[in-house]
RODO-2510 file (C-alpha; in nm, 4 decimals, decimal comma):
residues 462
     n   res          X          Y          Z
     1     x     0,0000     0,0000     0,0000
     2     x     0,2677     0,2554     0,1075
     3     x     0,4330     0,1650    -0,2655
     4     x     0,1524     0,2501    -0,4256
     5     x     0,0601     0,5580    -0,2791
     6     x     0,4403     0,6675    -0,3345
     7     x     0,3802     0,5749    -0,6885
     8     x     0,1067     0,7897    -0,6662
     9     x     0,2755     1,1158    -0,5031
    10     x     0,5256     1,0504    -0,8442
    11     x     0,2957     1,0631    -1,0906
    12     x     0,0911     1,3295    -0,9222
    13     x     0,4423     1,5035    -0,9378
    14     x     0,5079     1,4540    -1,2953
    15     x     0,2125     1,6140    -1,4352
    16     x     0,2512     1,9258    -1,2120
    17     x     0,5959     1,9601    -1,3284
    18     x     0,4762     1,8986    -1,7226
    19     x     0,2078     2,1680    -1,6221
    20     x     0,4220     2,4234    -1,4579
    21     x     0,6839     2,3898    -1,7260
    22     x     0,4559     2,4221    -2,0356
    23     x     0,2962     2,7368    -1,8589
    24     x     0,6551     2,8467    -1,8570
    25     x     0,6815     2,7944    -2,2228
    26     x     0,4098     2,9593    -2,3029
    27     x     0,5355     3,2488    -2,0867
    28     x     0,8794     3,2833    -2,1897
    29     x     0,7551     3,2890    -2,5675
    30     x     0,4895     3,5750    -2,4779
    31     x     0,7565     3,7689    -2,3157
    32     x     1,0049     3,7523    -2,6147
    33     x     0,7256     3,8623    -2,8148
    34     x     0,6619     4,1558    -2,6399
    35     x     0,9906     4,2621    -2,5709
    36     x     1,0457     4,2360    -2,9602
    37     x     0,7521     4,4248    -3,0492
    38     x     0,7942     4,7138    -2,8063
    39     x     1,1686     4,7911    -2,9151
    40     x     0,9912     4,7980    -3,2677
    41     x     0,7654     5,0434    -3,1206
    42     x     1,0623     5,2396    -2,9604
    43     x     1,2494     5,2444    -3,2597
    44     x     0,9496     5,3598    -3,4472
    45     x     0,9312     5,6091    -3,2290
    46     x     1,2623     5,7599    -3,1806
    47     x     1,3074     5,8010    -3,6116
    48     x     0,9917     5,9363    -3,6255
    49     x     0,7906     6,2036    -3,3876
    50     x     1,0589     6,1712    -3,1351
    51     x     1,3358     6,1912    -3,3432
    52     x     1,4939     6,5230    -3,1613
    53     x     1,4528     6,3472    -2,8405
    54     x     1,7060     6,0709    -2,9320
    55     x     2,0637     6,0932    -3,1092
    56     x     2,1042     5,8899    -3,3996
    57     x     2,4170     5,8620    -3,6330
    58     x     2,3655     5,9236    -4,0125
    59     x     2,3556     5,5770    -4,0403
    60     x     2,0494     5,5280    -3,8142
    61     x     2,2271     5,3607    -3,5248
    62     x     2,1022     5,4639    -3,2144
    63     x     2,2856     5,4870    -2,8405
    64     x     2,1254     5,1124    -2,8146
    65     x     2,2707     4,9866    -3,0893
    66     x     2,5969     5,1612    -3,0658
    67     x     2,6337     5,0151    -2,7179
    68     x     2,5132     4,6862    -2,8630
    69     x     2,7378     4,6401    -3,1217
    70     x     3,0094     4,8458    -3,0136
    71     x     3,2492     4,5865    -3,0887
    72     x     3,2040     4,5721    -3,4472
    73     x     3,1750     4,8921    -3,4556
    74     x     3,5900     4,9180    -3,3038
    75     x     3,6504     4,6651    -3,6162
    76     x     3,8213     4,9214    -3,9074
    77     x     3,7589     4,6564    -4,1813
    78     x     3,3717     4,6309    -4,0544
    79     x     3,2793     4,9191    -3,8515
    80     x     2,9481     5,1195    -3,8576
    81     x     2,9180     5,0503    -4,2310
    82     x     2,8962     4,6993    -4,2020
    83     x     2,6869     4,6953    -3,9069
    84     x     2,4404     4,9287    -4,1188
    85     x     2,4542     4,7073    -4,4202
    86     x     2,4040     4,3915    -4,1202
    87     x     2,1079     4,5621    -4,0156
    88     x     1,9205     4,6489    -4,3301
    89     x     1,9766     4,2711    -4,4665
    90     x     1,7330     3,9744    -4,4181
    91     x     1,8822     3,6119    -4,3695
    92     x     1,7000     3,3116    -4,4094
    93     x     1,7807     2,9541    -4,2282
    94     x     1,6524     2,6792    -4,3566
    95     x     1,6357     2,3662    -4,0676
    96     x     1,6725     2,4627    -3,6932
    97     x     1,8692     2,1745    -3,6646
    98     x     2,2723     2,1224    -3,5338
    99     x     2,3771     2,3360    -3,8368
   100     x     2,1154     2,6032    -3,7789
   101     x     2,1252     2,6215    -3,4111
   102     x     2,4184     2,8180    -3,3918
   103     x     2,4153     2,9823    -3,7279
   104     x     2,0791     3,1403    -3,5861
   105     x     2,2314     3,2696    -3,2435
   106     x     2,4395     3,4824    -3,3593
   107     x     2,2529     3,5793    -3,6670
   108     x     2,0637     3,7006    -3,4470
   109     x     2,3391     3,8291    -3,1753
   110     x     2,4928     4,0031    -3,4634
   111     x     2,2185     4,2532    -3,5910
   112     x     2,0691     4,0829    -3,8868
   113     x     1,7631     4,2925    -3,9458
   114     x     1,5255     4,0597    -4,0457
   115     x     1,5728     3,6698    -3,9440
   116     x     1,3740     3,4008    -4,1558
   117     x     1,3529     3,0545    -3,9239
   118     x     1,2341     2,7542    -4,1726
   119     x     1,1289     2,4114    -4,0035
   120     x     0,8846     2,1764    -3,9382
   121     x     1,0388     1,9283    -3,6811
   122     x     0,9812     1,9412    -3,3171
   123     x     1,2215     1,9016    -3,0084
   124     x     1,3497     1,5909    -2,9575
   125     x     1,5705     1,4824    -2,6400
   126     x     1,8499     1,3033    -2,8640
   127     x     1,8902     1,6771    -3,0395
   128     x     2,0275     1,8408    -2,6969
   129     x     2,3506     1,7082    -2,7817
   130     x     2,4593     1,9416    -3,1076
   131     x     2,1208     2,1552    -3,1399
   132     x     2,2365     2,4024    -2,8408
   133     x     1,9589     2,6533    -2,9558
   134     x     1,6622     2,4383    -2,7839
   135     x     1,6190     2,3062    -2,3702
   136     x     1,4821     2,0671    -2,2732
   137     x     1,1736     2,2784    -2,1881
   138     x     1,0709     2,2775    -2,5463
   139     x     1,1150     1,8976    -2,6007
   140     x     0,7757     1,8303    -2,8267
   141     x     0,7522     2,1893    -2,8288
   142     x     0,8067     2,3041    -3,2744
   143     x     1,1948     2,4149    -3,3086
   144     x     1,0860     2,6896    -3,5121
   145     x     0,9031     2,8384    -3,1787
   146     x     1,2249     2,7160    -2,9936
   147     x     1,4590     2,8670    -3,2130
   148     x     1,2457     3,1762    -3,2546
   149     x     1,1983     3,2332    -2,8954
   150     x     1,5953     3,2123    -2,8360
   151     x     1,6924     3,4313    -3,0733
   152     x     1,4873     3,6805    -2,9289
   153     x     1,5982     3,6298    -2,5906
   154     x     1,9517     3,7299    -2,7401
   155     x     1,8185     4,0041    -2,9250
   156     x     1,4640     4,1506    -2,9350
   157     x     1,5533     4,4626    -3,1276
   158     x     1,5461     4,2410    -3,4588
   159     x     1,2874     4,1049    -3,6193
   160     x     1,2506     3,7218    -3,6148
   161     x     1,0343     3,5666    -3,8815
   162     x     0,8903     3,2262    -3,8256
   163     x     0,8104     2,9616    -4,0770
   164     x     0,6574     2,6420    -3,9286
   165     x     0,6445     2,3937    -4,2407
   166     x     0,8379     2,2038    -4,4429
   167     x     0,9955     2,3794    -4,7590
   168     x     0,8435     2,2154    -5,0675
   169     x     0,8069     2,3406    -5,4500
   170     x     0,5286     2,4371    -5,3450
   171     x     0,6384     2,7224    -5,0954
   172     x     1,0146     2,7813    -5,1383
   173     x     1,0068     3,0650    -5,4523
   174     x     0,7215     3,2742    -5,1837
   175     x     0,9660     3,1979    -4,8831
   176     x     1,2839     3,2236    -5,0087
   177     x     1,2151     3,5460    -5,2563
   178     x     1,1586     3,7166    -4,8978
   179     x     1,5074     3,7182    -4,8204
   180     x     1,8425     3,8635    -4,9106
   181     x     2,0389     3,5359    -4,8640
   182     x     1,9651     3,1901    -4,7563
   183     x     2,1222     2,9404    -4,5513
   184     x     2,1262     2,5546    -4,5892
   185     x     2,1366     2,3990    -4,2866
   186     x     1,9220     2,0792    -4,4117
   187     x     2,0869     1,7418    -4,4303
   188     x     1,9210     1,5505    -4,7146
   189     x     2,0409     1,5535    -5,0892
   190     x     1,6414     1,6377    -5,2270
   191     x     1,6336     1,9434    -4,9793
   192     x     2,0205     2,0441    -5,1297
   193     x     1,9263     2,0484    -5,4872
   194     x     1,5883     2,1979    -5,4495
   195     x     1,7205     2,4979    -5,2362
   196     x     2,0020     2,5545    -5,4808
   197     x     1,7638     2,5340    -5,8088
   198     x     1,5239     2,8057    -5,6080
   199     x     1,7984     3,0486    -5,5348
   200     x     1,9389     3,0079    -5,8948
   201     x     1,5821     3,1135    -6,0279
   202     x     1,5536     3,3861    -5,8001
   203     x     1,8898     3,5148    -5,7748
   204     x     2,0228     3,4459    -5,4509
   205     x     2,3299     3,4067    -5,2691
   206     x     2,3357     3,0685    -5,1006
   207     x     2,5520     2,9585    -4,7679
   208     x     2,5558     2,5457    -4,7734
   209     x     2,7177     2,3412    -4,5251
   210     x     2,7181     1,9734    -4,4325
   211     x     2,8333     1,7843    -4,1288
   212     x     2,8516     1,4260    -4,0478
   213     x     3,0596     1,2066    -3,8141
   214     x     3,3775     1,4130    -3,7405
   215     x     3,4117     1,5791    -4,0539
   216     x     3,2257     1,9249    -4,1620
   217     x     3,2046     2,1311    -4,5269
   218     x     3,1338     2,4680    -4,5743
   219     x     3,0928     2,6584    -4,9326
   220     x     2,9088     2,9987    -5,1223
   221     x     2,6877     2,9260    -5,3950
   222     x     2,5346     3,1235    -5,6589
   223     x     2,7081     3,4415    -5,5619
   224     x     2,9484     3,6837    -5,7703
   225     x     2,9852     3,4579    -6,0903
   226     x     3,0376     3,1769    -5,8812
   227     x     2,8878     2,8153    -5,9155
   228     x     2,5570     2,6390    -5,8125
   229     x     2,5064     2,3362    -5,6616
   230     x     2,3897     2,1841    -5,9716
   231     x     2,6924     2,2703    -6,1149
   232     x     2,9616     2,0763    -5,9267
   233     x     2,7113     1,7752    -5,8593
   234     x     2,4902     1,7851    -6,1900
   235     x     2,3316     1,3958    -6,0958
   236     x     2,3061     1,2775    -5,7702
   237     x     2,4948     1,0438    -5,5963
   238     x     2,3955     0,7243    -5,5336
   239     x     2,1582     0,6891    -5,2290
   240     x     2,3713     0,4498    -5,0560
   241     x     2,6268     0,7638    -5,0003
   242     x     2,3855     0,9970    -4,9148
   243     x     2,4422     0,9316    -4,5254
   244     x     2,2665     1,1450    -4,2422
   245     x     2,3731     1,1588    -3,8816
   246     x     2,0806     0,9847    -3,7567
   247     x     2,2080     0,6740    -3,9038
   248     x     2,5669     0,7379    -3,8926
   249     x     2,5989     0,9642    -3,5948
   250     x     2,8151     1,3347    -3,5467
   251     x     3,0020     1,4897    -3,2752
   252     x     2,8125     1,7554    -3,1511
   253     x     3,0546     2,0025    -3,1839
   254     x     3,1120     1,9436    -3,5220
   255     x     2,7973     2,0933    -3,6600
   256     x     2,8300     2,3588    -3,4683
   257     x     3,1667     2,4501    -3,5871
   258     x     3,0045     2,4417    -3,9207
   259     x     2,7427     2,6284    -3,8699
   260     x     2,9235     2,8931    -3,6861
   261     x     3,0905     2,9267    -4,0235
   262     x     2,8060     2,9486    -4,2006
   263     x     2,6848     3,2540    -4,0189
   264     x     2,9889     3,3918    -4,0838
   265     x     3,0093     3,3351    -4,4444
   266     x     2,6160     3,5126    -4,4199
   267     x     2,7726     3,8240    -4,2626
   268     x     3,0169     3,8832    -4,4787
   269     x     2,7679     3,9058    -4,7560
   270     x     2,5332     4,0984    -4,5997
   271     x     2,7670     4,3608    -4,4332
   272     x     2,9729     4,3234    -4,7837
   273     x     3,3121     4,3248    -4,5677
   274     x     3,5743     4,0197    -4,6691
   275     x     3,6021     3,7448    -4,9335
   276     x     3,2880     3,4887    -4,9418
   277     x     3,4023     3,1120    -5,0101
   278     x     3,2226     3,1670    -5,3516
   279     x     3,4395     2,9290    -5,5666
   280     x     3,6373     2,7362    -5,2967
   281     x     3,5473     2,5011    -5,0570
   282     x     3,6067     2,4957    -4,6723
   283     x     3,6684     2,1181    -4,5193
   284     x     3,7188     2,0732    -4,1884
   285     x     3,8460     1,7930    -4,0022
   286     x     3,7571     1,7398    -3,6417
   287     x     4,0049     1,4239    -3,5555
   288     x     4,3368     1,6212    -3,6717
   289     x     4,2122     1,9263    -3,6001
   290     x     4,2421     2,0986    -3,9666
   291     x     4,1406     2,3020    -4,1895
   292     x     4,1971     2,3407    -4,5489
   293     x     4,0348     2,5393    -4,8128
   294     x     4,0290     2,4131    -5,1812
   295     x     3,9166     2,5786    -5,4982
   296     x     3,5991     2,4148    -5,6098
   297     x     3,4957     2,3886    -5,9964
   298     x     3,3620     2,7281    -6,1265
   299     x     2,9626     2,7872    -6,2546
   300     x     2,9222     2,5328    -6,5416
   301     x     2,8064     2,7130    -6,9070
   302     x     2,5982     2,3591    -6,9796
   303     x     2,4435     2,3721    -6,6158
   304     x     2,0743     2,3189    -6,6612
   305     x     2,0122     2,5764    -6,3799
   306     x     2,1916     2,8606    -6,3861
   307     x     2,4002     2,7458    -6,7422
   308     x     2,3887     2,9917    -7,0675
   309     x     2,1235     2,7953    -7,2199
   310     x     1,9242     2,7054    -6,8875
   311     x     1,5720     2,6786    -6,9555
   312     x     1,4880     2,6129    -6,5448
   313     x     1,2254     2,8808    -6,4827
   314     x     0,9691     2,9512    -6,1508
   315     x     0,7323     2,6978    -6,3473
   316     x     0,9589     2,4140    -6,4398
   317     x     1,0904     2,4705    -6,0453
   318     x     0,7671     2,4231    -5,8914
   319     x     0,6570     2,0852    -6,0975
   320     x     1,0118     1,9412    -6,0232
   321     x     1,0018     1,6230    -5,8446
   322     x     1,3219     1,6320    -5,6641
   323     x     1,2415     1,3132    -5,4623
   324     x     1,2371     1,1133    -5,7605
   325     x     1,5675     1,3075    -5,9119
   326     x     1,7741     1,2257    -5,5812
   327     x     1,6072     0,8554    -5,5504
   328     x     1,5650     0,9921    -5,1966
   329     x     1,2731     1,1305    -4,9899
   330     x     1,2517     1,4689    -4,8485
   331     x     1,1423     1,3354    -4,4794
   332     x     1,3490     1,3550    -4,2053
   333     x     1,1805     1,0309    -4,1036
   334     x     1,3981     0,7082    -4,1188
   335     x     1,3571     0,5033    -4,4806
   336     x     1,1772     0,1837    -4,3942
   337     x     1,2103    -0,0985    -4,6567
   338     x     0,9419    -0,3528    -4,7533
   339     x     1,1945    -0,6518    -4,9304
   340     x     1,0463    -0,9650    -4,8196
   341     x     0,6785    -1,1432    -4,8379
   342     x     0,4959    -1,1748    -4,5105
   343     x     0,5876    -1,5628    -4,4639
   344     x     0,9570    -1,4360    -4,3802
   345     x     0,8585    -1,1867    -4,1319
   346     x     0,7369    -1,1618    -3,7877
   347     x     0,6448    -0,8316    -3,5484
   348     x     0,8641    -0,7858    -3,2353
   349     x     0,5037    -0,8372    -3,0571
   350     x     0,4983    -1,1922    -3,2104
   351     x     0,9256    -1,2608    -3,1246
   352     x     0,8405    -1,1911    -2,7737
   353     x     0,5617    -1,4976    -2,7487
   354     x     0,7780    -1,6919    -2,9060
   355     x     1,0523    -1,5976    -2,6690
   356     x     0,8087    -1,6668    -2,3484
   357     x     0,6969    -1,9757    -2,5079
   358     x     1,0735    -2,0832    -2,4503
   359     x     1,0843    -2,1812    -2,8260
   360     x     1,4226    -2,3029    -2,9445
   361     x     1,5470    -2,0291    -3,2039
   362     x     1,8956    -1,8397    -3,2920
   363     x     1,8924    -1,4402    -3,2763
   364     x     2,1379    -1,2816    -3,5209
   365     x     2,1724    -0,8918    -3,4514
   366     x     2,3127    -0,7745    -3,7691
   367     x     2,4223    -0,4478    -3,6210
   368     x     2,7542    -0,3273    -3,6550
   369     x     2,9785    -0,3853    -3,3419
   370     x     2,9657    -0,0928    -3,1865
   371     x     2,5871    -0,0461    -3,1845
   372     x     2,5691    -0,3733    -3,0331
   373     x     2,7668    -0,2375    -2,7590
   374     x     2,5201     0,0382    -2,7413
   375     x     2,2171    -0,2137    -2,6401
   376     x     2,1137    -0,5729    -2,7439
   377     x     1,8250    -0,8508    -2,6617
   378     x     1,9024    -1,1033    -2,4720
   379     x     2,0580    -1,3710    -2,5968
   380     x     2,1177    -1,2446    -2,9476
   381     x     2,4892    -1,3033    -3,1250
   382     x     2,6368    -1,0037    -3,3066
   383     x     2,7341    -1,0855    -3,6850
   384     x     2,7534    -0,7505    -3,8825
   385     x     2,5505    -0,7592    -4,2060
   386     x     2,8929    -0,6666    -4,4368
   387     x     3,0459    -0,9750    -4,2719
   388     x     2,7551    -1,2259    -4,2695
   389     x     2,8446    -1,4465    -4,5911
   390     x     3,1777    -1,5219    -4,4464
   391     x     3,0466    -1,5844    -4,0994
   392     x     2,7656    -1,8315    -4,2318
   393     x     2,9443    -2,1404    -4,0596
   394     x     2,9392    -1,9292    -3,7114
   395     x     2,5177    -1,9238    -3,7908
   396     x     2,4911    -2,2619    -3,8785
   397     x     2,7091    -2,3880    -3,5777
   398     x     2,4497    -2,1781    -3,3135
   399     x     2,1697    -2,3650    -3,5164
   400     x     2,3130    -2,6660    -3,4502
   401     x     2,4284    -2,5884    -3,0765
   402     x     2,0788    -2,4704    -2,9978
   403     x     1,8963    -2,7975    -3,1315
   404     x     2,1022    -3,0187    -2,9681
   405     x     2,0051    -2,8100    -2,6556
   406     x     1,6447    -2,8121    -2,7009
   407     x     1,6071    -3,1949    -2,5793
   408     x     1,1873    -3,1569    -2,6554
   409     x     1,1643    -3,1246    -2,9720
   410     x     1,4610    -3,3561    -3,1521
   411     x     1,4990    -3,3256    -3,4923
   412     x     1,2341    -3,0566    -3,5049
   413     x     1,4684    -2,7310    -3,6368
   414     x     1,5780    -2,4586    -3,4483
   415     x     1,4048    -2,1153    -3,5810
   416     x     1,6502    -1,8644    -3,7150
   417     x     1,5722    -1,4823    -3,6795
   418     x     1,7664    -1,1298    -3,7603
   419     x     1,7025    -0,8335    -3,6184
   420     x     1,8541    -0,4605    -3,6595
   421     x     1,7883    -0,1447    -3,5610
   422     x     1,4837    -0,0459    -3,7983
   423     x     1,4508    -0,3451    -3,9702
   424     x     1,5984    -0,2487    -4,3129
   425     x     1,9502    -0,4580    -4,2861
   426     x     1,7626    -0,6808    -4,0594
   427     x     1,5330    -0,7671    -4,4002
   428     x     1,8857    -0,7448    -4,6766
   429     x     2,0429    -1,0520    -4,4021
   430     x     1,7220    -1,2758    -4,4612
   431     x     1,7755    -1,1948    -4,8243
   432     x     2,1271    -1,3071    -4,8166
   433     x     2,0439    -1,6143    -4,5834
   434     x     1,7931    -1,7667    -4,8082
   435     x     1,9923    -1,7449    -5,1401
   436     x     2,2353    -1,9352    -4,8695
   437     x     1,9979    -2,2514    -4,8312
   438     x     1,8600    -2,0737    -4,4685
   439     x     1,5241    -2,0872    -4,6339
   440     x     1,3420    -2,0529    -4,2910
   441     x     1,5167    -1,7493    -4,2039
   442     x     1,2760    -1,4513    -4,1245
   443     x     1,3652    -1,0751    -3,9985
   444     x     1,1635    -0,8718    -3,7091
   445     x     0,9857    -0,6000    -3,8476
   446     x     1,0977    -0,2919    -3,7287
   447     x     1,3772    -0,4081    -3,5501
   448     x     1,4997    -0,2741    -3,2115
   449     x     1,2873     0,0280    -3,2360
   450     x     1,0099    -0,1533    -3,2721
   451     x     1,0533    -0,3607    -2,9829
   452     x     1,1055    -0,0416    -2,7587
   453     x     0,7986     0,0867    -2,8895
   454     x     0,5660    -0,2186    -2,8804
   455     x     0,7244    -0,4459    -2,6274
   456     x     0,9729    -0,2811    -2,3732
   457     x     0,9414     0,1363    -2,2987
   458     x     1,1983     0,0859    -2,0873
   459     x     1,4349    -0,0428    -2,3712
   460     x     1,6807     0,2236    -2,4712
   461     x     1,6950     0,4049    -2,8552
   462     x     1,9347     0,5836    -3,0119
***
């Protein structure tokens, strides 16, 4: 009795604090609007009626944003010029994401006058590690709101635009024709191209960087002569290189290296001050520690964007199917394959009966090893799908072990079973395994994730 009434006090405990902490949301959010819309007001005020009241420079600073920005403002090469030019610009980021989360704070902290937040995502806990814009307050909260309310708590004298969808051919040319320059922060090849092509069309500068594992990018496109996308990769690559960090994991800080970078490449266009990586190439390596900066292949003539003969115009843009170009979809939401009939399948739901049932089978996680370190089912036996045809014999010798085990049932066959982490490689190993003579082999749909989801809460993702 006393346990359940603790468990009680717990859950009674939980909900206040989910309670208290989306009223603080909401709170914090009303507050950065305000606070953003009265130094409008004020500013409105003192270069208008008020004007005599207040000193401004003849390049409508005011004390504020002297005092603000005072130190670009000491900078010879950038001074109150630049900060002018930084003010009067608009910047768009497309993806709130660990490239975006820093490019946007200090956008923002910097004095870009009109900020442009593109995303339709929402906070997720396995984000806090690289997207150091959100909290944990706004897990499930949108990241555009997130993002939006951070970069006003940095800075509520600009004016921070928020655009909670996903960019499509259907939007982009009314988004992105809003804006001065744009910033990729995406991670998907369809998103790439289709960004690119809409900046070509419309004329815009374009800041694209990538980052993935320990190893970051960082080029200008479309600006002063200089090439498109399109033009350095004119076909895509082939989807099994197109690799995202939620399958192949980054270091946190890597991203936001990158997109530090980015913003900084976005300044220097807007404020006009420096030399833009329009032409060249910045890769960065995060286990040495370097640097280096290549030139990149100029703006192709037989482009079929932004070449002499181009024909690409707002109408051919928005009936482009760049899914079907790329061979890749848009969504941020893992690929799920559909290889193999029903008969060679089972749910996790259905694994785990057979599991309490105590029926004689081999598990085959075809991870690679160092997910498997990460978490595992019981009893399952690690054999990396790249290495599975030469480890066959180590499959067919659990088979074996485990029948002459299961003392019930002689002669009866032992059940073989592979299992992954979404149940894509889980699905190519039964593929593999039947062309092998394994003709009872069958895969668990969904793999790990599924079983958290279905089976186990408590079982850990990643």
């Amino acid at each position: 009795m006393e346990t359940n009434g603790d468990g009680a006090d717990v859950s009674r405990i939980l909900r206040e604090l989910e309670s208290l902490k989306a009223s603080k949301r909401e709170i914090e959010h009303r507050i950065s609007v305000l606070e953003a819309q009265l130094h409008q007001k004020a500013n409105t005020v003192s270069n208008g009626s008020c004007a005599s009241m207040t000193t401004v420079d003849s390049n409508g600073l005011s004390p504020d944003m002297i005092y603000r920005y005072s130190r670009h403002l000491l900078l010879p090469s950038f001074g109150v010029q630049g900060q002018s030019n930084l003010l009067k610009s608009s910047i768009l980021v497309v993806g709130a994401g660990g490239l975006g989360s820093p490019a946007l704070l200090y956008l923002a902290a910097c004095g870009v006058g009109r900020l442009g937040i593109v995303d339709h995502d929402v906070v997720e806990l396995n984000n806090m590690h690289r997207q150091i814009i959100h909290t944990e307050a706004y897990i499930g909260q949108p990241k555009v709101r997130s993002a939006a309310a951070a970069c006003r708590s940095i800075n509520s004298t600009i004016q921070i635009v928020e655009h909670q969808e996903a960019l499509r051919t259907s939007n982009a040319l009314e988004i992105l024709s809003k804006y001065d320059i744009v910033v990729d922060a995406t991670d998907n090849a369809p998103s790439r191209y289709m960004i690119s092509d809409c900046c070509v069309v419309l004329g815009k500068p374009l800041v694209s960087g990538a980052a993935l594992g320990l190893e970051g990018q960082l080029t200008v496109y479309n600006h002063n002569g200089g090439p498109c996308y399109r033009c350095l990769f004119p076909t895509p690559p082939p989807t099994t290189a197109c690799q995202r960090c939620a399958d192949n994991g980054v270091l946190g800080v890597v991203p936001g290296i990158i997109g530090c970078l980015q913003a900084l490449e976005a300044i220097k266009i807007a404020s006009a001050i420096g030399e833009p990586l329009s032409g060249r190439m910045l890769l960065f390596d995060a286990l040495s520690g370097r640097i280096r900066v290549v030139k990149i292949r100029g703006r192709s003539l037989q482009c079929k964007v932004c070449g002499e003969n181009s024909a690409f115009t707002k109408d051919v843009f928005r009936n482009f199917d760049y899914e079907k170009f790329t061979q890749s979809p848009l969504s941020t939401l893992p690929l799920k394959l559909n290889l193999l009939p029903a008969d060679s399948r089972i749910s996790s739901t259905e694994y785990k009966e057979k599991v309490i049932k105590g029926e004689a089978h081999v598990l085959v996680d075809v991870r690679p090893g160092h997910h498997f370190e990460i978490v595992s089912l019981p009893n399952s036996i690690n054999i990396p799908l790249t290495s599975l045809e030469s480890r066959l014999p180590e499959v067919s010798s659990a088979l074996k072990e485990k029948e002459e085990q299961d003392g019930t049932n002689p002669g009866s066959g032992v059940s073989l079973y592979m299992v992954c982490r979404r149940g894509n490689d889980s699905q190519r190993a039964v593929q593999l395994l039947k062309t092998m003579g394994f003709t009872s082999a069958k895969d668990i749909i969904g793999g790990l994730e599924s079983w958290a989801r279905d089976v186990d809460p408590n079982f850990p993702t990643y």
